[in-house]
N, C-alpha and C positions, 0 to 999 in steps of 0.2 A: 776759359778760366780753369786753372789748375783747380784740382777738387781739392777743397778744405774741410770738408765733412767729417772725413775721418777724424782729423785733429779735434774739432770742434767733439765733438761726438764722444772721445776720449778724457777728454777735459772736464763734459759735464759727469761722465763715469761717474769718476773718481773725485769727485768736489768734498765730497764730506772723508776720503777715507783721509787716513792718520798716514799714507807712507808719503816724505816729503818727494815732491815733482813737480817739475814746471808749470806756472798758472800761466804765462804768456802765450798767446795762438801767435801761429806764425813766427817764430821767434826770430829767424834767419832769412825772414823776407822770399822764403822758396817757393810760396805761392802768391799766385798774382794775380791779377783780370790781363788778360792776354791783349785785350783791346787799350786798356789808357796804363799799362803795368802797372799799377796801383798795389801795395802787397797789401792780401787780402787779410781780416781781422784787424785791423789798422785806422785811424782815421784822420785826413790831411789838415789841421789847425788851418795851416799857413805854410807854403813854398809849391813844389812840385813833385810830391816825392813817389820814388818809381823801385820796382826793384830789379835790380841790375844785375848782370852776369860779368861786368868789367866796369873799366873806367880808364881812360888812358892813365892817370895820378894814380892808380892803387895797387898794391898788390893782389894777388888771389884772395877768393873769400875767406873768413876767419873758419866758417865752419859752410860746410856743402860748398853749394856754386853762386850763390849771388849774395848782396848786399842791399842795407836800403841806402838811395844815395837822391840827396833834395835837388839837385839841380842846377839851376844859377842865380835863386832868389838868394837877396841880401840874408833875410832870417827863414828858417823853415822850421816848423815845429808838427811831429809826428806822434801821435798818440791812441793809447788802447786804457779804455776803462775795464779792468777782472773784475767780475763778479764775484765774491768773498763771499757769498750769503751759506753756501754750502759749510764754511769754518766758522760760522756767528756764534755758538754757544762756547766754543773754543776759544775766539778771540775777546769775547767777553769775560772770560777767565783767564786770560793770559797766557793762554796753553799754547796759542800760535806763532812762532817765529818766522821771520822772513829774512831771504835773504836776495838781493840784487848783484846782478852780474851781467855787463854788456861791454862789448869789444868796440873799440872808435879806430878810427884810423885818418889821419888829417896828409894833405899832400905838404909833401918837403919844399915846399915855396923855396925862390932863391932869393927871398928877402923878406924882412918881417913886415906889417903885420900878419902871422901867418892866420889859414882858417881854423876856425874851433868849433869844437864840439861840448856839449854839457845834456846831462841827465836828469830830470827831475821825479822823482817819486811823492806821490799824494795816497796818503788815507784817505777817502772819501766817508761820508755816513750816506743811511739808504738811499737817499732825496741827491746825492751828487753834489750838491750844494752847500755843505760845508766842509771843509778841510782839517781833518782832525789830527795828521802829521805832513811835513813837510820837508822834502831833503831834498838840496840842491847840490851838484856835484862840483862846482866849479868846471869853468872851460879850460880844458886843456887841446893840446895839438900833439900830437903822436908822433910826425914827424915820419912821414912813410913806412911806418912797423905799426903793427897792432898793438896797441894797447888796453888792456882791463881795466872798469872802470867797477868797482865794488860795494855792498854796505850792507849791514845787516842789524835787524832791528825788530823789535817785539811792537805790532801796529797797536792801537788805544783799543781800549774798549767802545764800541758804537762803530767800529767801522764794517761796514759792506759792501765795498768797492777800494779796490787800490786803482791809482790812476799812476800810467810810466807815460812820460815826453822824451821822443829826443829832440834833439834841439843842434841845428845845424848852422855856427853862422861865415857868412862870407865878409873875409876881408880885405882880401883883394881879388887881381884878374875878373873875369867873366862869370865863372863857375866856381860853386858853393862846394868845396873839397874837403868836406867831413863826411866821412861813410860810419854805418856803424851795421853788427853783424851780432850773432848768438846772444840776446837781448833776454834775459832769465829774470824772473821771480818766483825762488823757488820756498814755496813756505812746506812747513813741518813742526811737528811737536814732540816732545819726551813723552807726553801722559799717556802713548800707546802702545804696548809688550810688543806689538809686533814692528814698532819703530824702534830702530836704535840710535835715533835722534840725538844727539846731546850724551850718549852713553858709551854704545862699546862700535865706533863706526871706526874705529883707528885709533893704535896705541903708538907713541912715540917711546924712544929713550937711547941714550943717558938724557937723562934730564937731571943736571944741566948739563948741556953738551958743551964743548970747547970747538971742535971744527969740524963735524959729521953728526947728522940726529938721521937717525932710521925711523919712517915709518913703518909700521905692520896694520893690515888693513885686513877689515872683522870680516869681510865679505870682499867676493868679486867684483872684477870691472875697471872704471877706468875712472880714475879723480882727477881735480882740479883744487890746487891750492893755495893759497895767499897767507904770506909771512908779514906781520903786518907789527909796525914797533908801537908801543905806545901813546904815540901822538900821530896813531891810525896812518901815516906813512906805508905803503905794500914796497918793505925791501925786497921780493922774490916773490913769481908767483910761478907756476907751472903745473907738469901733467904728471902722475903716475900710476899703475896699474899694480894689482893685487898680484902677488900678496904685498907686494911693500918696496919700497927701495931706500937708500942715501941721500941724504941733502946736503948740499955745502953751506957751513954756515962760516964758515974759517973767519971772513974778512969782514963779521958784523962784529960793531963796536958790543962790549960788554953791557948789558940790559937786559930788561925784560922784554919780552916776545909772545905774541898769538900766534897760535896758526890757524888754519881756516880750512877745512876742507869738506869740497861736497863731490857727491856719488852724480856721476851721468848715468846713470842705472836707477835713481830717481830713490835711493837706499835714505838719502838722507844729508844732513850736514853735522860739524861738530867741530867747535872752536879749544882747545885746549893753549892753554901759556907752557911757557916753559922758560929757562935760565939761560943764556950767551955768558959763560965764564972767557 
């Protein structure tokens, strides 16, 4: 069994601090029970799900070396309950945002119907047993490239547990060909000086830009970002490192615009709008 301790062990660390980071263990399926490959912190609803280092239908993994991949059940559904209890006075004040981010990948079938993949995210309250938010991502197929699946959202008050599914289904051939890979709920708040949450994590401009927006980035490392139109559409999403670079935005229709970006350095996230002249 790969060791998960560390992970685990890190996670309880840091439950109550203010800097945003990853709640999800195991997020990339990199550890696993050596004996039935189960990835570890995980737990199987329904299918067979394994974590894998390939797959004849996929590419390389999205992030490290493996993926979790269900197998050849019709439906498979894989899930982790977080423990939130560590952000309870926060999210009972509204101070906690969250935000989700997992990569799918569906094999490019040479005829439809092809296989899909969907995400579901649940607030839980303490008891597990009631559901106090729910977001369903719709199935989409990827079509042999990775694709981001996104959403970000302030949980109710009374929650103590987030619950994530993936959700793998087969719709034709033998084998269940939705993979999914760097599986993130990363929550954070503004209400703490030494987060820069929501405040100085990255400055754009011209705003409004016509065909180039520069980010500048408050801090080091390495981001991830999503351009996302007002009827929540991610026209562009990608990578960029500090201090900042160019974005093309030339070929988006004239609107209004979010952008999305959070820290793999665990600094944080911050959604700012801006203008498409």
């Amino acid at each position: 069994m790969k060791n998960l301790f560390t992970i685990i062990g890190l996670t309880l660390l840091s439950a109550g601090s203010a800097i945003a980071q990853n709640q999800v263990i195991n997020s990339s399926a990199e550890y696993y029970d050596t004996t039935t490959l189960q990835p570890e912190g995980w737990t199987v609803v329904s299918g067979n799900w394994t974590s894998a280092d390939h797959t004849p239908y996929t590419t390389d993994a999205y992030d490290s070396t493996h993926i979790f991949y269900e197998g050849n059940d019709p439906v498979g559904v894989l899930q982790q309950d977080i423990n939130m209890n560590g952000y309870g006075s926060q999210i009972d004040n509204g101070q906690i945002h969250l935000l989700f981010s997992g990569w799918t990948q569906s094999h490019a079938e040479t005829a439809a119907p092809l296989d899909q993949a969907a995400v579901v995210v649940q607030a839980l309250d303490i008891t597990r047993t009631q559901v106090l938010f729910n977001w369903f991502s719709d199935t989409v197929s990827s079509l042999g490239s990775w694709m981001q699946i996104t959403h970000s959202f302030t949980p109710p008050p009374g929650t103590r547990y987030m619950r994530v599914q993936l959700i793998a289904i087969r719709n034709q051939g033998i084998s269940n060909d939705a993979y999914f890979d760097d599986v993130q709920l990363i929550a954070g708040t503004s209400t703490f000086a030494e987060s820069p949450m929501m405040n100085d994590l990255f400055y754009l401009f011209p705003n409004p830009a016509v065909d180039v927006m520069h980010l500048q980035m408050g801090y080091e490392g390495w981001y991830h970002y999503n351009i996302i139109s007002m009827n929540g559409v991610v026209m562009k999403s990608g990578d960029i490192t500090a201090p900042g670079g160019d974005i093309d935005i030339s070929y988006f229709p004239p609107a209004i615009y979010s952008i999305q970006l959070y820290s793999r350095r665990g600094y944080g996230y911050q959604t700012i709008e801006f203008v498409k002249d």
